[in-house]
N, C-alpha and C positions, 0 to 999 in steps of 0.2 A: 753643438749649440752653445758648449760653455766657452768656449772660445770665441765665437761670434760674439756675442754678449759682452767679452770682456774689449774686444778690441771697439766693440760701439762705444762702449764706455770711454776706454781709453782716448779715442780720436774725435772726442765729440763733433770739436769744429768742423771736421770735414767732412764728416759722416753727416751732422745737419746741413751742410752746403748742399749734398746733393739730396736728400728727403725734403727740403725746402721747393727744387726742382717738381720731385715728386707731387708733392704738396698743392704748388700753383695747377700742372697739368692736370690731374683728377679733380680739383675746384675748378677750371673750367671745362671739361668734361661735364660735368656735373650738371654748373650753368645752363650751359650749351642743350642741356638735353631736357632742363627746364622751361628750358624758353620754347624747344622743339615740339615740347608735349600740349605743352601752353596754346603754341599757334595752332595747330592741328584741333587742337579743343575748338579754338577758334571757331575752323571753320567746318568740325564734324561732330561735337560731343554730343547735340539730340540723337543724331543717328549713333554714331560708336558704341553710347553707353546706355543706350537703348535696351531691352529685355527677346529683340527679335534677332531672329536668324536668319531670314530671308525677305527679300522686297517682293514686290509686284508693279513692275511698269507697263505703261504702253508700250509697244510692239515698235523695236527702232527707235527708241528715245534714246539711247545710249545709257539707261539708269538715272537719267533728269528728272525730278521733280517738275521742274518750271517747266517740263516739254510734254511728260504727261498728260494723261485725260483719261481715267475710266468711271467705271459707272459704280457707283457706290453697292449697286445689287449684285456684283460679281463677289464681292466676300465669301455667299452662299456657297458658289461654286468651284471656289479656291477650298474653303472649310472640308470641302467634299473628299479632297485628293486624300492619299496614302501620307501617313506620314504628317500633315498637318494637324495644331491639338490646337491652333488657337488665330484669329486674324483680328486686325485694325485697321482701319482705313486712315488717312491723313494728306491735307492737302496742304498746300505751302502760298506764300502769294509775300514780298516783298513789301514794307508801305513804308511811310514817314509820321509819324504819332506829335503829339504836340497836347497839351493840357487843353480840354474842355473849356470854350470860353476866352480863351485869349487868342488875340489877333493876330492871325494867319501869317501876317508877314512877319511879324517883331518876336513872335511867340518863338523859344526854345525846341527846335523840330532835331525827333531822332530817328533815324534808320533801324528798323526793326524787320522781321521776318513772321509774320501771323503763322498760326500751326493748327488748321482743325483738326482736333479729333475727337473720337467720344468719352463723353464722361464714365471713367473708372475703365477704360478700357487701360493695357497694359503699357501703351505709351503716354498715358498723363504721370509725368513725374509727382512724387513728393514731394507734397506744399513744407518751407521751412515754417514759415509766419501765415496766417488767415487762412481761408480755406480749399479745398479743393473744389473742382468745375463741376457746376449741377446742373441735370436737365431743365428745373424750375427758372432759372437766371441766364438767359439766354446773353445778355451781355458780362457777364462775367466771364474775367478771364485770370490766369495765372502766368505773373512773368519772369523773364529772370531778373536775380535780382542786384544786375549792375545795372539795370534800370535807378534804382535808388539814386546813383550818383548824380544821374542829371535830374535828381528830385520829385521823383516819382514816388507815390507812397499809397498803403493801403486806405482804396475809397475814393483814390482818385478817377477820375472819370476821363477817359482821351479822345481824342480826335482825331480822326485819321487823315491826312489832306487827298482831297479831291474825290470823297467821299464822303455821304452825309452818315455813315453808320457811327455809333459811338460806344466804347466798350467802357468797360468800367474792372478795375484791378481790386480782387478779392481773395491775391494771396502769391505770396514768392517763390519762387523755385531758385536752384543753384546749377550753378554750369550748364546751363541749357542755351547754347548757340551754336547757328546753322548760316555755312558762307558768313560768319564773320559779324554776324550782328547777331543782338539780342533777341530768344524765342518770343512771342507772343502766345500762349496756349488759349483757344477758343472755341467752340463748338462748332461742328462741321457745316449746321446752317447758318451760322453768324460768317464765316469764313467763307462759304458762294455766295452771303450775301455781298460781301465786299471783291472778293476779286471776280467776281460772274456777273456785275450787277449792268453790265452793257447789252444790251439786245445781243442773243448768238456766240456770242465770248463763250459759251459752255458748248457748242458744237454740238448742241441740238442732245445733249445727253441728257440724262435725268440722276439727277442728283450726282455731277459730277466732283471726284475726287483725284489728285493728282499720284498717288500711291497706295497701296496693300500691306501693310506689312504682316510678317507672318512668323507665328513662334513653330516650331516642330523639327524632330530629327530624321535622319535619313529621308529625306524630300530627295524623290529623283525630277533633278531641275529638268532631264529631257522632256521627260513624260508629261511634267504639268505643262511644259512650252507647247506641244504638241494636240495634247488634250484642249488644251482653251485657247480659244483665237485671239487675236489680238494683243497678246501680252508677251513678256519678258519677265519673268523671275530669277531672280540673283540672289547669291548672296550679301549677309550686311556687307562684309566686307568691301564688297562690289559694291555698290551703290557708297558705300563711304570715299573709295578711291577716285569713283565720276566726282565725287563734287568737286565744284571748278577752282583751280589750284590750290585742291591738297593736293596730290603726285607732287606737285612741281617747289610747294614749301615745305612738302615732310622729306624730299629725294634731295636737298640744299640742305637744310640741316643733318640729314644723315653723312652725306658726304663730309661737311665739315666736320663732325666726328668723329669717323674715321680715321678721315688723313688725319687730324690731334694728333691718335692713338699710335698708327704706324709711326710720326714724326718722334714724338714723347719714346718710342721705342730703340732707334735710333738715339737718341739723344741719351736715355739711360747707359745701353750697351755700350755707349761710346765712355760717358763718366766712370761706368766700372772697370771699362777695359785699364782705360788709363789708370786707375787704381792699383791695377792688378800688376803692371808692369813695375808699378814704382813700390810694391810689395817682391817683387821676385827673389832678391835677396830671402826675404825671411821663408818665403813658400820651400827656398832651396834646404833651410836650414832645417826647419820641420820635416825635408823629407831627409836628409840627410839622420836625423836622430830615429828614423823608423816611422816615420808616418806616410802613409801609404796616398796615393794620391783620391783617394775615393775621401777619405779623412780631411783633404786638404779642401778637394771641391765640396763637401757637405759644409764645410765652414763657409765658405764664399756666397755657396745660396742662402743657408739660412741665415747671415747677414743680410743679403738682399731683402728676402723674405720681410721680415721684421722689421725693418727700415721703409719696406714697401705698403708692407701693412697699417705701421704706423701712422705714416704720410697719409694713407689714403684715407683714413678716419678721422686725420685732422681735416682732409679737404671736403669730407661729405657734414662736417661740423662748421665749418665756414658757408659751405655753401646753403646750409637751414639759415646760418646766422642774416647770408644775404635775400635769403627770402621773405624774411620776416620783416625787412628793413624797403624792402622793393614796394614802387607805387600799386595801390590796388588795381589799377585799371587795367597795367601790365602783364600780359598773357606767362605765367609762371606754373606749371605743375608737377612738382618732382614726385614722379611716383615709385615706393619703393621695391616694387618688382628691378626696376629700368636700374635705380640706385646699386641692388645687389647686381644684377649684372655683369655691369659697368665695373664695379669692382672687383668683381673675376679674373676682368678680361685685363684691368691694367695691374690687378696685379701679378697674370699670368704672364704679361709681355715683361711686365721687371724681370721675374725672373728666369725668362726666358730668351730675353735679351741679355743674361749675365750669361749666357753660354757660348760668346766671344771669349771671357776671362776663362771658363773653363776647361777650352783648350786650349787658352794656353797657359794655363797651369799642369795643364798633363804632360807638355811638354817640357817643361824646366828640369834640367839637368841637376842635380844636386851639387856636383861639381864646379858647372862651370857656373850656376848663382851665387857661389860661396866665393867666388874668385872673381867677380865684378866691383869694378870700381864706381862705390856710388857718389 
């Protein structure tokens, strides 16, 4: 180690050329898998960071909300099963919102995603600002709160197009979106009032809802499939990977980090190698004085090491800096789980990728490095 240390020192400049390297690659890394997390929030964070373990669909929906349809009185009979300690019903329905009062055409209209469920059940998130969903206030709702940017604010009242219901916002929630647009959270009869409100649109159900969700461990998914007709229970997991393109923007961003990493890997082992070669002279001389080659290769990685470490702390420090400075609206979440990770794994490939250089330090002749003409 004291020799690693001394020749960093020693060789600054080069030794920064290639941690520079280092540097840029784990900053975007980093990036890369802020932006990854970000999107995926996008378009699953009601469900991912949800308090349930399990769904409940209709039978053949593939895990769709929008394709669902059961009966809100099935709760009972789910609650029933082995293994179940808790359920909530939740219905989903697409709309377009726009401020109460202003004209339909010219008004400021957003894409949102309406959300019944019941008040203080386990999926109403926590309100940041105002208050939470009450049985008394049937048009009250809680939303997220990148609603603000298009000017939205508590007390204001909306309008939903092509429906005469009108809801009214009584308080914010954070990271709450579903397919990509902002949650609306609302009570289960304000919610068939608006997506059910067409003659038969509910298929003759009573008090139809478009999923279950369900808290409890060891659920045998067979038995409840089995036991009750008509349904489909899944894991969150599963019903997270149905919604419609996440597989295919979280399997794109995966792959892109990846290949980074295996590239970044290559590219290292290639810098050291080269290092290593235009070192063999001295590697010869150290062995030539008695030092054994386990001596010679402990110095080489814990250079690596240190230099690898380094760099990557400067890149997970650059990369808060570019977070802080990124537009709000931009789907951004570095979470530090993914952070340490990530930096395991690139600083396992550093120095794992120096194990190019050292074989061929094992190989050096003392002899004939001492006898080369540099």
């Amino acid at each position: 180690m004291f020799l690693a240390l001394k020749e960093l020192k020693h060789s600054k400049g080069k030794f920064m050329m290639i941690g520079l390297i280092i540097v840029f690659i784990s900053w975007l890394v980093f990036v890369l898998s802020g932006l990854g997390t970000g999107l995926s929030d996008l378009a699953t964070s009601t469900l991912k960071y949800s308090e349930a373990d399990y769904v409940v669909f209709e039978d053949e929906t593939d895990f769709s909300f929008s394709k669902s349809i059961l009966p809100e009185s099935l709760e009972k009979e789910i609650a029933e099963q082995k293994g179940v300690e808790s359920v909530a019903s939740m219905g989903t329905v697409s709309a377009s919102i726009r401020s109460a009062g202003s004209n339909e055409e010219n008004a400021t209209k957003v894409d949102v995603l309406i959300a019944g469920i019941q008040p203080g059940s386990f999926m109403e998130p926590s309100v940041r600002s105002g208050e939470p969903l009450a049985s008394s206030n049937l048009n009250g709702v809680i939303v997220d709160e990148s609603l603000k940017e298009d000017g939205f604010s508590l007390g204001d009242t909306l309008a939903i197009n092509g429906s005469t219901e009108e809801l009214e916002i009584i308080g914010f929630v954070e990271n709450e979106t579903l397919n990509h647009q902002p949650v609306i959270f609302s009570q289960l009869d304000k919610f068939r009032a608006i997506k059910y409100a067409a003659p038969g649109s509910d298929n003759g159900i009573e008090n139809p809802v478009n999923g279950i969700l369900v808290q409890g461990t060891d659920i045998d998914v067979e038995v409840v499939n089995e036991t009750i007709d008509g349904i489909e229970i899944g894991t969150k997991d599963e019903a997270v990977n149905a919604v419609p393109g996440y597989t295919a923007e979280n399997g794109t961003i995966m792959m892109m980090l990846w290949f980074l990493i295996i590239i970044s890997a290559f590219i290292i082992g290639v810098f050291f190698y080269v290092l290593t070669n235009q070192k063999t002279q001295q590697f010869g001389v150290l062995k030539a004085i008695g030092g054994s080659n386990w001596f010679v290769i402990k110095t080489v990685i814990s250079q690596v090491f240190i230099l690898s470490a380094v760099s990557i702390l400067l890149g997970i420090g650059l990369t808060y800096m570019t977070a802080a400075v990124l537009p709000e609206g931009m789907p951004f979440n570095l979470q530090l789980p993914m952070v340490i990770i990530y930096s395991v794994v690139l600083l396992a490939i550093s120095v794992l990728s120096s194990l190019f250089s050292v074989m061929k330090i094992s190989k050096i002749d003392p002899l004939t490095a001492l006898g080369r003409v540099e």
